[in-house]
C-alpha positions in Angstrom: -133.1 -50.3 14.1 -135.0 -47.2 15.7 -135.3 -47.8 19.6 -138.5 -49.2 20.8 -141.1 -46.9 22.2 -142.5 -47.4 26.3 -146.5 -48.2 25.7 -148.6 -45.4 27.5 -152.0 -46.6 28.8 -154.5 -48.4 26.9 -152.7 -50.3 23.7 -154.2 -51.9 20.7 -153.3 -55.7 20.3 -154.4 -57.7 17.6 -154.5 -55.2 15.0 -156.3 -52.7 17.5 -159.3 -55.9 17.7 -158.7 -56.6 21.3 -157.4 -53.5 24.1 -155.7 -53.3 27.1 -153.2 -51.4 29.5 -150.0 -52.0 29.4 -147.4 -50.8 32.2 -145.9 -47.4 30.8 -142.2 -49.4 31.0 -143.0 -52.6 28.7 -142.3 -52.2 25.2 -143.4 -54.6 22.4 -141.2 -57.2 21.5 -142.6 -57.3 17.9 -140.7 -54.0 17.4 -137.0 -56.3 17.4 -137.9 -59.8 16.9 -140.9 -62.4 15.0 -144.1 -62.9 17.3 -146.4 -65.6 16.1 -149.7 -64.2 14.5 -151.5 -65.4 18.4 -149.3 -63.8 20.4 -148.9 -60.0 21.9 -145.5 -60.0 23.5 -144.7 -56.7 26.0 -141.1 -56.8 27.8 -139.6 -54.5 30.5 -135.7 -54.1 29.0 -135.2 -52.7 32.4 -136.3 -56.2 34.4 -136.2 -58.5 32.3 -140.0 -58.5 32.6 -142.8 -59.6 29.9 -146.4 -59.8 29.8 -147.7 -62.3 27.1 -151.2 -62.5 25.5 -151.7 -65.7 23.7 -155.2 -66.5 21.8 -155.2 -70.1 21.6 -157.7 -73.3 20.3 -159.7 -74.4 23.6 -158.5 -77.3 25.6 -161.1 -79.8 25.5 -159.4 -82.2 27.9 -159.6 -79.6 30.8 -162.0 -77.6 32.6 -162.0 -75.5 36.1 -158.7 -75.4 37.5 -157.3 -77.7 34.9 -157.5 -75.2 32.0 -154.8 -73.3 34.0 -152.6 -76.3 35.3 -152.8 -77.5 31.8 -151.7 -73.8 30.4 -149.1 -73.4 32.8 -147.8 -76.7 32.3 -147.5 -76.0 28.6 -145.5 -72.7 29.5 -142.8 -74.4 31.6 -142.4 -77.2 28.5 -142.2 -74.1 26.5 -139.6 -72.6 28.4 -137.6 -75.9 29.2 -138.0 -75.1 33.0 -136.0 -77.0 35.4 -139.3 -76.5 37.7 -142.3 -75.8 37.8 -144.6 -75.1 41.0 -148.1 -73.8 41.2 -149.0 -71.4 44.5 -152.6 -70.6 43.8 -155.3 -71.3 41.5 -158.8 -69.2 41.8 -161.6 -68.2 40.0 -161.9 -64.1 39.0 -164.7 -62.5 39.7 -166.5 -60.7 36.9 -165.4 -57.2 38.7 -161.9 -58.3 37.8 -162.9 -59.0 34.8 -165.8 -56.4 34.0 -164.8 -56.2 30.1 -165.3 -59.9 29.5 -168.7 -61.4 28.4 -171.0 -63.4 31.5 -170.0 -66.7 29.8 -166.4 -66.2 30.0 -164.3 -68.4 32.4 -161.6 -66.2 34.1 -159.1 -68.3 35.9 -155.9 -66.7 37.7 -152.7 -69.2 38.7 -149.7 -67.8 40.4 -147.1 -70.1 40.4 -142.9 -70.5 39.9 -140.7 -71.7 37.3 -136.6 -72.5 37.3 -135.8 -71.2 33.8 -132.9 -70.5 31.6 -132.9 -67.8 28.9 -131.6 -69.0 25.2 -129.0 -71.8 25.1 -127.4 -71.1 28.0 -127.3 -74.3 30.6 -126.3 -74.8 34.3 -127.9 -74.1 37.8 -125.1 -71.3 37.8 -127.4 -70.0 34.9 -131.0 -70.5 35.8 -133.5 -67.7 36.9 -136.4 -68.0 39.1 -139.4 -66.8 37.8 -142.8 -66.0 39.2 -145.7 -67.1 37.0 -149.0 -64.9 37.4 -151.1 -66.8 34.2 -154.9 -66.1 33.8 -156.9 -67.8 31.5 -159.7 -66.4 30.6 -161.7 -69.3 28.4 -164.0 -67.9 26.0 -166.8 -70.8 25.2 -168.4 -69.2 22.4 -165.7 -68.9 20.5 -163.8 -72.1 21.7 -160.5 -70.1 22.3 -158.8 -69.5 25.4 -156.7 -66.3 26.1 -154.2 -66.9 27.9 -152.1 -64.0 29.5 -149.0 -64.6 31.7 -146.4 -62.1 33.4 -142.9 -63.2 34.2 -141.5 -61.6 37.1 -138.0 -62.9 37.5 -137.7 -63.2 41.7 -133.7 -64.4 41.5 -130.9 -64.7 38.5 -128.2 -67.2 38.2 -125.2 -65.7 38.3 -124.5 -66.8 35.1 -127.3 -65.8 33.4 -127.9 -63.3 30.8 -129.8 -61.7 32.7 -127.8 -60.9 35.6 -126.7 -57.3 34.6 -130.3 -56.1 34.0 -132.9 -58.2 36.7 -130.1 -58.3 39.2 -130.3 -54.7 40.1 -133.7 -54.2 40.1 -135.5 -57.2 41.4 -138.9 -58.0 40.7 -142.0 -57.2 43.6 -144.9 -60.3 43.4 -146.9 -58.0 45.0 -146.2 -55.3 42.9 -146.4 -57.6 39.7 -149.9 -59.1 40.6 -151.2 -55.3 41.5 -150.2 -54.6 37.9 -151.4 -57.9 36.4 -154.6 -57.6 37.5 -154.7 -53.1 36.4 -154.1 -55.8 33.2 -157.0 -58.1 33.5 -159.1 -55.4 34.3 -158.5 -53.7 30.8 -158.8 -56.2 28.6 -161.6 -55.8 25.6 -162.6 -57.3 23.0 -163.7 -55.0 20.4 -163.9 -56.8 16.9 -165.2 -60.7 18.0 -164.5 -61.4 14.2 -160.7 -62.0 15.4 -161.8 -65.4 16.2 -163.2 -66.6 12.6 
């Protein structure tokens, strides 16, 4: 298996249909393991890091603030977190957004989650994990993208992860700085994706 390659600026996802920078030090996690056909995972070997870009059906139930309690929600189920708290939830403004079409619906949570990593069990082995998740709900196409960075904050000692997060622990400030460069990037250049 040839080693994964660092991304350098601006990468095609989707098949080169939607764009958007990734941090030089994330690599993509389709390179070593099976992504499902809606998802773009990026990970940072070095810190345990990953940025994830989901397209997914729009949630009818929820508008507002809802569509990202109800996304983040589904993330912590998804990652069988112990925990789940939510810091902020606000709108973006269509300069943080300036690639996304007026009727988009850019919404940007920051929030924590107690998680462990594959089977492993025990407070001994569960990280804590910042949560920056935007949903940006696209109307006309009834999807909403969904893009969330996991910045482990502190490792079990236990975990997996210890050896590689441990020594280089994450920065929120930092990680949002670069979640947003994210946000910022994102285009959509083929809209037949969503057919």
């Amino acid at each position: 298996m040839a080693t994964p390659t660092p991304t350098t600026t601006i990468t095609p996802l989707f098949g080169g249909a939607i764009t958007a920078y990734i941090p030089p030090a994330f690599v993509d996690s389709s390179d070593f393991r099976k992504i499902p056909d809606n998802q773009e995972v990026y990970v940072d070997v070095a810190t345990d890091q990953s940025i994830i870009i989901e397209l997914l059906q729009m949630v009818e139930e929820a508008e507002g603030e809802g569509v990202a309690r109800y996304h983040f929600q589904q993330l912590g189920e998804d990652n069988d977190a112990a925990d789940t708290q939510i810091t902020s939830i606000v709108t973006l403004s269509p300069a943080e957004v300036p690639n996304m079409p007026p009727t988009a619906i850019p919404i940007l949570l920051t929030g924590t989650q107690s998680i462990t990593k594959f089977n492993e069990s025990g407070s001994e082995a569960t990280n804590f994990v910042g949560i920056l998740l935007a949903v940006i709900r696209l109307p006309q196409v009834t999807t909403d993208m969904v893009i969330s960075y996991n910045l482990p904050l502190a490792i079990g000692p236990q975990s997996s992860s210890r050896v590689i997060a441990a020594a280089r622990p994450a920065s929120p400030e930092a990680g949002l700085e670069e979640f947003k460069r994210v946000l910022a990037s994102l285009l959509i250049k083929d809209w037949g994706l969503f057919q």
